[in-house]
N, C-alpha and C positions, 0 to 999 in steps of 0.2 A: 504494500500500500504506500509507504512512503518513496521507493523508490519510485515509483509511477507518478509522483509529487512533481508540481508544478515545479520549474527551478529558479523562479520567483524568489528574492529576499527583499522583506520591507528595510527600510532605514531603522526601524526600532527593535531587530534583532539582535541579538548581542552575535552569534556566532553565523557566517556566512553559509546557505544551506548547503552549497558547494560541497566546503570542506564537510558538513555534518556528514553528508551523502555518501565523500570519498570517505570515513573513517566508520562507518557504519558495523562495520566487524567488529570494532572495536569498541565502540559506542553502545550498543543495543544491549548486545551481554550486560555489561553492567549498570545500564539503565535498568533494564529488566530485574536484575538481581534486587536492585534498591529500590522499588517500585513493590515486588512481591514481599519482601522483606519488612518494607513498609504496613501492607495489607494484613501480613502474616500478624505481625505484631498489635496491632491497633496503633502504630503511633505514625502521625503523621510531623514530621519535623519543622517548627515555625521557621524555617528559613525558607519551606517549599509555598508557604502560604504568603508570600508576598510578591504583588504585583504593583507596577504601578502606572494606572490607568488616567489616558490624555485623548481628550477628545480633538478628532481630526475633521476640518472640516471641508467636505470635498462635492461642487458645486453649488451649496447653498443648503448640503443636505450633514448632520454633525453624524459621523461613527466614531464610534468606542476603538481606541488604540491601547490593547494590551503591552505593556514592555515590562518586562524582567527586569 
């Protein structure tokens, strides 16, 4: 699913999907590990629960801009 991902990066990305895409071996295992890990436990880590959200305004019309 991801790889079939647009190759799209917004400016409010921190990491280039590029690179995500080419390190994905690398990337996903351990995402995955700390994601289940997370579930397995009940704990969810306050550092994963912060976003900081900037509305973007594009034509006349305001969206929600997620950034890490």
């Amino acid at each position: 699913m991801i790889a079939d991902s647009k190759r799209k990066t917004s400016s409010f990305e921190p990491m280039l999907t590029s690179i995500v895409l080419q390190c994905q071996d690398i990337l996903f295992p351990v995402l995955t590990k700390m994601i289940n890990m997370s579930l397995d436990s009940g704990v969810f880590p306050a550092e994963w629960k912060v976003a900081d959200v900037d509305r973007i305004c594009l034509a006349g019309v305001y969206k929600l801009a997620f950034v890490v």
